[in-house]
C-alpha positions as CSV (number, residue, x, y, z in Angstrom):
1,X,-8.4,-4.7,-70.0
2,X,-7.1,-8.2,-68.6
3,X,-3.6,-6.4,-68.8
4,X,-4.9,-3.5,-66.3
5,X,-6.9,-5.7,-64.0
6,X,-3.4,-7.9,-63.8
7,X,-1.4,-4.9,-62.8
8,X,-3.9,-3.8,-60.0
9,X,-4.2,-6.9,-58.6
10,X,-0.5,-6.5,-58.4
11,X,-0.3,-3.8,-56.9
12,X,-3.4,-4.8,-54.5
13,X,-1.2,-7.7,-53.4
14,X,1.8,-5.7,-52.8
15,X,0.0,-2.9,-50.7
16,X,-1.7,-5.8,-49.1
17,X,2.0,-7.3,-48.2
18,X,3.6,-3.9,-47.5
19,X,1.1,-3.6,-44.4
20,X,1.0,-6.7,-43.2
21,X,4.7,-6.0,-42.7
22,X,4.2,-3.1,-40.6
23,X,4.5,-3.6,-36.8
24,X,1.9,-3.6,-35.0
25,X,1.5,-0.5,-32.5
26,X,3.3,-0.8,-29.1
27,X,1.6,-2.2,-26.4
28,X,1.0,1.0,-23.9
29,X,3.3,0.7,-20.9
30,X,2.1,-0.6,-17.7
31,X,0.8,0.9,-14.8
32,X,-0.2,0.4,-11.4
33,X,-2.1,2.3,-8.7
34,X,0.3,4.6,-6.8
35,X,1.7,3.2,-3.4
36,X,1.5,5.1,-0.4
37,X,3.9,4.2,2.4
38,X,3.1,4.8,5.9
39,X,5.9,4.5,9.0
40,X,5.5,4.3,12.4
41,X,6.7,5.2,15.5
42,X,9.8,7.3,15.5
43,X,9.7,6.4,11.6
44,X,10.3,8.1,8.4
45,X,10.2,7.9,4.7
46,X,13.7,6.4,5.1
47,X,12.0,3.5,6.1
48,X,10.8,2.3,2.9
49,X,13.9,2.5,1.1
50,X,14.5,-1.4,0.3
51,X,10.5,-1.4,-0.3
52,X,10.9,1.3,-2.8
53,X,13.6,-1.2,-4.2
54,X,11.4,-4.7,-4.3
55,X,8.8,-2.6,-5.9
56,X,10.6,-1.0,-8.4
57,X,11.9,-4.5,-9.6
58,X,8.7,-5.3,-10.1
59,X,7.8,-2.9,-12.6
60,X,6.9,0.2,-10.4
61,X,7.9,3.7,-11.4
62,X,9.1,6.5,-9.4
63,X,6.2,7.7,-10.0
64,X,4.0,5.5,-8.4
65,X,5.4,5.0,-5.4
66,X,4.9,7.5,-2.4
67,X,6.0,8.0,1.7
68,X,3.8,10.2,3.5
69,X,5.8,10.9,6.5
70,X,4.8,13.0,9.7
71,X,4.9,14.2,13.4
72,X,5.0,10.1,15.2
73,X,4.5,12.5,18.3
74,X,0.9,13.8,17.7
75,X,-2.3,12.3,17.8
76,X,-2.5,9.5,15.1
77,X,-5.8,11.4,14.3
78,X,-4.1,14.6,13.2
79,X,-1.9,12.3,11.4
80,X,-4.8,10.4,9.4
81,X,-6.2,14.0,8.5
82,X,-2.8,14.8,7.1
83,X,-3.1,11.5,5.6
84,X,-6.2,11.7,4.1
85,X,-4.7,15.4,2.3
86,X,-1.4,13.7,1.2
87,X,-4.0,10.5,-0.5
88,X,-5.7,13.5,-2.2
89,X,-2.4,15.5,-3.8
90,X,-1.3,11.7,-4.6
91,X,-4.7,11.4,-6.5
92,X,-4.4,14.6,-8.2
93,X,-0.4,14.4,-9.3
94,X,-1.3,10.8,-10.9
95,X,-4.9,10.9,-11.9
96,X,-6.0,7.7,-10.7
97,X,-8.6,7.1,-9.1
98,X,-7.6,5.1,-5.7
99,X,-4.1,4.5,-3.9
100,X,-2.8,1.5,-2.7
101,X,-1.5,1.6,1.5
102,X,1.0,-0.2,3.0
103,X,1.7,0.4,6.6
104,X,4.7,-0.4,9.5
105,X,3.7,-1.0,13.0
106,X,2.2,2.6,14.1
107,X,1.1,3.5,10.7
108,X,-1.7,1.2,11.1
109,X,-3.3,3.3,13.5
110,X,-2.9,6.3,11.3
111,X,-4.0,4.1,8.0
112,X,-7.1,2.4,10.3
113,X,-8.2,6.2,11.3
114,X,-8.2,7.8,7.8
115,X,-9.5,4.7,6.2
116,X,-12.3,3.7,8.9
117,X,-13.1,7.7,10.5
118,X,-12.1,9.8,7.3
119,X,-14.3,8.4,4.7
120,X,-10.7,7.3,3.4
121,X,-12.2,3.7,2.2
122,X,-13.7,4.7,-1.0
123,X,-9.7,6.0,-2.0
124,X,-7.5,2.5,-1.3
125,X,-8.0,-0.3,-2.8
126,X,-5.6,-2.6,-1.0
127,X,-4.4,-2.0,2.0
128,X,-1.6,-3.7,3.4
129,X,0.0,-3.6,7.0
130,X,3.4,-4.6,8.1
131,X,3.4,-5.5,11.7
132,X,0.6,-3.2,12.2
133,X,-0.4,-1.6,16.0
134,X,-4.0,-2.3,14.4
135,X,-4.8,-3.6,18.2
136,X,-2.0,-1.8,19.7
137,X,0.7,-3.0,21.7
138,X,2.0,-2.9,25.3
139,X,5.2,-1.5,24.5
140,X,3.7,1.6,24.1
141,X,3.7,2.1,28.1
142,X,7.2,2.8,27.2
143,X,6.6,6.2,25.7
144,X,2.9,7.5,27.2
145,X,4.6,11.0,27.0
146,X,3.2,11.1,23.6
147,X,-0.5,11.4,22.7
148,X,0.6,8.8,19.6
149,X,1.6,6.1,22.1
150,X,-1.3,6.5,24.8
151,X,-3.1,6.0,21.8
152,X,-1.6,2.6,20.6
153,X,-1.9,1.3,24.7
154,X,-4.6,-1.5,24.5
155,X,-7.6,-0.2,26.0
156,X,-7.3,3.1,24.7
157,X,-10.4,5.3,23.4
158,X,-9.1,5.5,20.1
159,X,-8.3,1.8,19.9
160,X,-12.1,1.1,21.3
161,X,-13.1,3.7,18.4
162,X,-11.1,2.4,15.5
163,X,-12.0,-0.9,15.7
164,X,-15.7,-0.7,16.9
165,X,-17.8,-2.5,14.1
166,X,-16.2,-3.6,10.7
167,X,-12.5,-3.9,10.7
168,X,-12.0,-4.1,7.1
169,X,-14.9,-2.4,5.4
170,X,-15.5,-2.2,2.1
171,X,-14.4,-3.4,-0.7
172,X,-10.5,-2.0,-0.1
173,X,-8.5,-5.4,-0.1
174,X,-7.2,-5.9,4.0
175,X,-4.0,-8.2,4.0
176,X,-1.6,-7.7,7.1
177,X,1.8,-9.8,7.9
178,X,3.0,-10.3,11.6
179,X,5.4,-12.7,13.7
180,X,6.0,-14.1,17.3
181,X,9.5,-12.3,17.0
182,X,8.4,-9.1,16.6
183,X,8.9,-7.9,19.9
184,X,7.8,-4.4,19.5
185,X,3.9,-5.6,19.0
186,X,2.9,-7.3,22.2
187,X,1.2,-9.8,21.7
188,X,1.9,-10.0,17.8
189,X,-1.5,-10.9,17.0
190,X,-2.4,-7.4,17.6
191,X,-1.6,-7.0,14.0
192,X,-4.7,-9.3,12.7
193,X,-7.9,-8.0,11.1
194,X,-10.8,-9.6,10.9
195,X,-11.6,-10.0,7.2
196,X,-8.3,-9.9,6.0
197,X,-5.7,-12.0,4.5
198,X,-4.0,-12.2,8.3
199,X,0.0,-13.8,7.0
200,X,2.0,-15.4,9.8
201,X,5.4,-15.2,9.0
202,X,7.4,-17.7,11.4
203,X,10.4,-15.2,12.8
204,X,10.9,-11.7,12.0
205,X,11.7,-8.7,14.1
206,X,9.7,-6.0,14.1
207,X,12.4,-3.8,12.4
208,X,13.7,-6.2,10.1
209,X,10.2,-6.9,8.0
210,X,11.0,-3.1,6.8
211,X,14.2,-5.2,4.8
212,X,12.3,-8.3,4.9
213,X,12.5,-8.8,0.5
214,X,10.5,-12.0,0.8
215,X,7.9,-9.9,2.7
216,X,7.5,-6.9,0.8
217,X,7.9,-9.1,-2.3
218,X,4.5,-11.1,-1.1
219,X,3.1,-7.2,-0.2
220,X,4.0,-6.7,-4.0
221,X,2.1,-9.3,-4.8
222,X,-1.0,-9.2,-2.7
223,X,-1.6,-5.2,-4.9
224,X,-1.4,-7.0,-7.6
225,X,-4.4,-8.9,-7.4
């Protein structure tokens, strides 16, 4: 009897060894919430090209990282509503629940609209905006041929509408980075929200945050909290 209880302690022990040796199961892989990029004036999804890059070093996946990209000629309403359909198909393809928004310069307008007069707030949970028209900006008496730009003129209707009331509702995350070199937002405090993390960045053209690394690394960083 001492004999058989000796041998199944043994074999106890080495069962007990043999799993302790197994590894333990992998960690799942991580994910983020899908990025969508938003370009402005005479932009495209070309714009986000060395964003796509900065994000992609930092872990992001093809998969996770969108450009909506329309008509800069139109109303930046009709552009929010086809906004608010591209969040949606992003939401569907991914199966998360919110997006993440970062914006250029007239894409703040069209992100402000869906999120502010589209019920889009309950669907982003950080939104971000790159030398954002937010206030617009007086170089858009340049172009008052197009609906989009009479829009972005201070003083406008849809300016008065889109920031009546709360400017960063919500609980969405506001964050916005701007510069005294821009030179395409006039004045560059245009770009500032109240309630968000407002991020002066001492000189950078207005073109050159869309290859700004340090910037769209700190972009990065501010989803990721």
């Amino acid at each position: 009897m001492r004999r058989i209880s000796a041998v199944l302690l043994a074999l106890l022990t080495a069962i007990g060894l043999t799993l302790a040796a197994q590894p333990a199961p992998a960690a799942a892989a991580a994910t983020h919430t899908p990025v969508v990029f938003v370009h402005g004036y005479t932009g495209s999804a070309s714009n986000w090209t060395t964003a796509r890059a900065v994000f992609a070093a930092g872990g992001y996946s093809s998969g996770e990282l969108f450009a909506y990209e329309y008509d800069w000629s139109r109303s930046n309403k009709t552009s929010a509503a086809g906004l608010a359909t591209y969040v949606q198909q992003v939401l569907a393809r991914t199966g998360a629940q919110r997006v993440d928004i970062v914006n250029h310069s007239m894409g703040g307008l069209v992100s402000d609209w869906y999120v502010k007069q589209l019920g889009g707030q309950r669907f982003v949970r950080h939104l971000a905006s790159i030398a954002g028209a937010n206030h617009g900006t007086t170089f858009a008496g340049a172009c008052l041929i197009n609906v989009s730009c009479i829009e972005m003129y201070p003083g406008s209707a849809f300016l008065g509408t889109v920031n009546a009331g709360d400017e960063s509702p919500g609980d969405t995350k506001y964050a916005t980075w701007y510069s005294p070199c821009d030179g395409v937002i006039l004045p560059y405090t245009s770009t500032i929200l109240s309630g968000a993390a407002n991020n002066l960045v001492v000189c950078q053209t207005h073109i050159g945050f869309l290859t700004d690394t340090l910037t769209l690394s700190a972009v990065a960083r501010f989803l990721a909290t």
